[in-house]
Structure formats: C-alpha cells, structure tokens
C-alpha positions as CSV (number, residue, x, y, z in Angstrom):
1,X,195.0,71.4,112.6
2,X,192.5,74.7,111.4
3,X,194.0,77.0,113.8
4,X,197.6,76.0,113.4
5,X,197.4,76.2,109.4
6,X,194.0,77.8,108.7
7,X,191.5,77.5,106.3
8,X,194.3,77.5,103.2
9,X,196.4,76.1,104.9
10,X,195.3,72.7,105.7
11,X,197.4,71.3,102.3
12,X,200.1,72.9,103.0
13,X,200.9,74.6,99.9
14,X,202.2,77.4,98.8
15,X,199.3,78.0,95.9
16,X,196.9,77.3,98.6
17,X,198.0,80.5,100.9
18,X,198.1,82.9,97.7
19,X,194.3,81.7,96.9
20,X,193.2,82.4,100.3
21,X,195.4,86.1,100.1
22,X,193.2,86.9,97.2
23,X,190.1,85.8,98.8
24,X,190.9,87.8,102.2
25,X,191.8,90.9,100.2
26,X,188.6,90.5,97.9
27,X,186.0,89.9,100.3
28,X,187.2,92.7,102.8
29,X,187.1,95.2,100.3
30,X,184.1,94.3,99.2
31,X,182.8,94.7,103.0
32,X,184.8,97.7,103.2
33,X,183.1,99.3,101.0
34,X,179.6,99.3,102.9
35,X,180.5,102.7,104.1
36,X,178.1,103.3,107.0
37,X,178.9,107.0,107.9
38,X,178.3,107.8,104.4
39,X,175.2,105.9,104.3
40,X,173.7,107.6,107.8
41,X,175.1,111.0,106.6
42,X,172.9,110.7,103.0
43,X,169.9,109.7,105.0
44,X,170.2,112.5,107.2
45,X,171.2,115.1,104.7
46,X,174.4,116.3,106.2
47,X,178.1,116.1,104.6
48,X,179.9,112.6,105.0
49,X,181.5,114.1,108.8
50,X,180.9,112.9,112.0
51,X,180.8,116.3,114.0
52,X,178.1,117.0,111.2
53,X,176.1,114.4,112.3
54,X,176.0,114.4,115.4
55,X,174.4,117.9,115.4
56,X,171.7,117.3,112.6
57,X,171.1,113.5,113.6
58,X,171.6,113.2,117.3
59,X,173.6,110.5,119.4
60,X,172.0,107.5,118.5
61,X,172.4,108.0,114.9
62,X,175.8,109.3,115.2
63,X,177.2,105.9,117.2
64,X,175.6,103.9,115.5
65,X,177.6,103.9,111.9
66,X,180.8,104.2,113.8
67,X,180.0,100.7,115.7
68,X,178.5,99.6,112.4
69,X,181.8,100.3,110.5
70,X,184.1,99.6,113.5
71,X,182.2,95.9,113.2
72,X,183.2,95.2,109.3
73,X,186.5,96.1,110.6
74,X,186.5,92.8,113.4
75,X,184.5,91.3,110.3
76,X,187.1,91.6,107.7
77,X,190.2,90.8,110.0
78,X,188.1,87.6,111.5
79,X,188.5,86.4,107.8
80,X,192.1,87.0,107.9
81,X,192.3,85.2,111.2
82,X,190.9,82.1,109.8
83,X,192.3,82.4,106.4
84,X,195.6,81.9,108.1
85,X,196.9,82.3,112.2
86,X,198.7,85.0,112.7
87,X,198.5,88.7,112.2
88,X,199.7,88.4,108.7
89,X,196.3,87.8,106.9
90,X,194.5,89.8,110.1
91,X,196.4,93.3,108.6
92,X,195.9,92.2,104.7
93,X,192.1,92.5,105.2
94,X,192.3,95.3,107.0
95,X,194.5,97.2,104.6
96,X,191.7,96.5,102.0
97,X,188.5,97.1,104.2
98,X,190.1,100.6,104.7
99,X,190.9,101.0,100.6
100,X,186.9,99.3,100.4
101,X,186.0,102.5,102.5
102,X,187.9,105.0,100.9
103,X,187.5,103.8,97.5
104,X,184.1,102.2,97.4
105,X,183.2,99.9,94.3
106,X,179.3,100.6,94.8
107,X,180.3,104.6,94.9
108,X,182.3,104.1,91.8
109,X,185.6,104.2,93.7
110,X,184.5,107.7,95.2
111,X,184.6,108.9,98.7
112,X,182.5,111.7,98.4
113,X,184.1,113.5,102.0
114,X,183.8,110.3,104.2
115,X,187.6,109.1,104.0
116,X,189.4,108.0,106.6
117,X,188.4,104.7,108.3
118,X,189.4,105.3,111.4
119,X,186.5,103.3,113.2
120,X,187.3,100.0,111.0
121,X,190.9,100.6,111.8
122,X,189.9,100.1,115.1
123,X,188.3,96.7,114.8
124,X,190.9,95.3,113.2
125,X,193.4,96.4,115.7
126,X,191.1,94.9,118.5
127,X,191.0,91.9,116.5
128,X,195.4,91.9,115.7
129,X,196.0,93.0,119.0
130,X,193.0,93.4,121.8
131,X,194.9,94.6,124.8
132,X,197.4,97.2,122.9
133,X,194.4,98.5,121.0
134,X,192.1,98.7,124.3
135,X,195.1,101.1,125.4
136,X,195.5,103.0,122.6
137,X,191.6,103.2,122.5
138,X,191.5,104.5,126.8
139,X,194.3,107.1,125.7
140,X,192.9,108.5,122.5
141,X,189.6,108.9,124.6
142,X,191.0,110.8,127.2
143,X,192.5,113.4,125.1
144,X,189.3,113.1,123.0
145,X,187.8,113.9,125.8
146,X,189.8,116.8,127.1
147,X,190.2,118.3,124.1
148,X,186.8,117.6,122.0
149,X,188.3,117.2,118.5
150,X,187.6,114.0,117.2
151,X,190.4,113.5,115.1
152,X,193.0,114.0,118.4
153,X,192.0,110.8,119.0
154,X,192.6,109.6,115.2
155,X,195.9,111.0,115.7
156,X,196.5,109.6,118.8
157,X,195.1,106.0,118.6
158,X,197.1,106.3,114.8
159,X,200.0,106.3,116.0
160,X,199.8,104.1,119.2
161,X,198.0,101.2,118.5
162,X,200.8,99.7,115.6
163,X,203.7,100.9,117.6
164,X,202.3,99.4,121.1
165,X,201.5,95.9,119.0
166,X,204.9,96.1,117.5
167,X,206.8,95.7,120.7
168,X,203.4,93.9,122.4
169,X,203.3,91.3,119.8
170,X,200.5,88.9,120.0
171,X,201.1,87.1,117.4
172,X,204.5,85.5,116.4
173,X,205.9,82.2,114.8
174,X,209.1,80.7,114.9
175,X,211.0,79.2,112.2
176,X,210.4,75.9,113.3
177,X,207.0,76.0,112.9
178,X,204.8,75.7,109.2
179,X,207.2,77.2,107.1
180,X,204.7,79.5,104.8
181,X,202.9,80.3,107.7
182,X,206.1,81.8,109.2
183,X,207.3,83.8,106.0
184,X,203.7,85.2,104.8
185,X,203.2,85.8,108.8
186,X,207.0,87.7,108.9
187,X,205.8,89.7,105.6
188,X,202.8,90.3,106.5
189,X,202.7,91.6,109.9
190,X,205.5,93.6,110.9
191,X,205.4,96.2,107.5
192,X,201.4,96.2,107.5
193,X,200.1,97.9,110.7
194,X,202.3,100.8,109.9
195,X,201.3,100.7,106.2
196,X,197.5,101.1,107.6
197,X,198.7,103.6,110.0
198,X,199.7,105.8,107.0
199,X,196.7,104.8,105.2
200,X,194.3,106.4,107.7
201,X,196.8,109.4,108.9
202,X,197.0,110.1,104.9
203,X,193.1,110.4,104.7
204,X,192.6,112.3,107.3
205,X,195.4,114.4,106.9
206,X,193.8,117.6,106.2
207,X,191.0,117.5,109.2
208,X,194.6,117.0,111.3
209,X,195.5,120.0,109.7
210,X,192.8,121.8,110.4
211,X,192.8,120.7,114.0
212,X,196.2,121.9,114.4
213,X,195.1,125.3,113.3
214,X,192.4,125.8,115.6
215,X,189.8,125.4,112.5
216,X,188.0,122.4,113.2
217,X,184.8,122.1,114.7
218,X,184.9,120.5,118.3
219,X,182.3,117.8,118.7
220,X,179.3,118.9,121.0
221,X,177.6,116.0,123.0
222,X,174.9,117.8,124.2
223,X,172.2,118.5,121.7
224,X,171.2,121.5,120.6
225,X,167.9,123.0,121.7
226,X,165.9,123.6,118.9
C-alpha cells in the first residue's frame, strides 16, 4: 500500500498530497541549501569554482563536495519518492534542492559565485531515471574528457538526461490507477525535468559562454608542482 500511494497518500486525499508537496519542497530546499562547494571553497580560500579548487585544494578535496552535493541531490528526490511514487514528487524536490543551492537560506538567499547545481542535478536524475542518467553521465564524461572544460559536460548531461528520460520513461501511471497519483504524477513529471534543465543551464549560463569563447579555464588533473 506505501509504495503504491506513498507516505501522503495512504488516505487517499487530495489535502493529504498538497501537505506532503509542501513538505517535499520545504525540506529539499532546506537540504539544498547545504552548499558544499561553497563550503570546501571558503575553507580553502579560493572563489566558489571547481577548476579553482582543484588547483589550490587538490583531488581529494575537489571530489569530495561534488559527491557530497550530488548525495543531497539522491537525498532530496528519495523524499519525493516516498512522499508519493512516481517522478512527479522525485523532480519537485529537486527543483527546490537546486533553488536551496542557488538561493541558500543560511547565506541569506546569496550565491556568492557557486550557482549552478549541476552535481545535485545529477542525483536526482539517478534517482528519476538511473539508466538514462548513467548515459547522459558516460557521454558528458567523454567529451569532458576530451575536451577538459567542465561545464561541456554541464551542457551536455543538461540537455540529455530530461530528453533521454522523456522518451525512456521510468515512471508512468495510467488512468486507471489512484487517480491523484495519476494527475500530480502527469503534472509533475513531464514539465519538471525540463523546468530543472533550464534552471541549471540558466545558472551556468555565462561559464557556457565563456567556454564557447575559448575563455574558460580547462580543468588540470595533474597537480601542480609547487
């Protein structure tokens, strides 16, 4: 009965699945707006950008806040997932675990420079759609890796991931099933992985820009000798 209705959805009505909307959206913000890479990049006295810290911080220090902030992304859409089944609930929490990054309530709704959320994008994309989002991971890496800008593969995992999941869908009720399950689910999940792919695209917009240009730095793996 939990995992055909969810947590809300055990009565069965209506009031019910907007409390547990409101909850979702609350609590992932709130846990989006632990912003890790802003955290590591503070301790390490370096602007709020990856490439940045990777060179003044090393490897370890520069995976680690992506995995930590690519992990409040599963976190956030787990939430959703038991909230209610379905992807609708999964992409409500992660359209406000990426506005909880970019607009922080403990950084008084400031970004300072570490905008984007591409990493917590990514978790909740594993957790909406694992497969798709596994590809879209494999092919953003490889022209990450041939061309060394890090937001090529923004770009390209961006734009792949929602459009793969659309046509790859994992998640999908029929009308005869619970019938607010099927209309929040409808809602919900076609519209919102492209409304979070225009989230992330908007934030990173003008390091795309600059990357088009030729005027963003490539990232280095191998550290500098000192």
């Amino acid at each position: 009965m939990l995992i055909q209705s969810g947590v809300f959805g055990l009565p069965g009505t209506m009031p019910m699945y907007i409390i547990g909307a409101v909850i979702t959206a609350v609590l992932s913000y709130l846990i989006g707006s632990v912003n890790f890479c802003r955290m590591f990049s503070i301790n390490n006295n370096c602007r709020s950008d990856v490439v940045e810290l990777r060179e003044k911080a090393g490897i370890k220090r520069f995976v680690l806040p992506l995995l930590l902030d690519l992990l409040k992304g599963i976190v956030c859409a787990t939430i959703g997932l038991f909230a209610m089944p379905g992807g609708g609930y999964i992409c409500l929490a992660g359209l406000f675990c990426t506005l909880g990054h970019n607009y922080p309530v403990i950084y008084k709704f400031k970004s300072n420079g570490c905008a984007g959320g591409c990493a917590a994008f990514i978790g909740v994309m594993l957790v909406f759609n694992p497969l798709m989002a596994l590809v879209a991971i494999v092919i953003g890496l490889i022209i990450f890796i041939a061309t060394k800008y890090v937001n090529a593969f923004v770009l390209v995992f961006s734009l792949l991931c929602p459009i793969l999941s659309y046509y790859n869908q994992l998640w999908k009720f029929e009308q005869g099933d619970d019938y607010f399950v099927y209309i929040i689910d409808f809602v919900l999940r076609v519209p919102f992985p492209f409304v979070l792919m225009l989230v992330v695209l908007i934030f990173y917009g003008n390091a795309i820009g600059k990357m088009v240009r030729g005027k963003e730095d490539k990232l280095n793996f191998k550290q500098k000798k000192q």
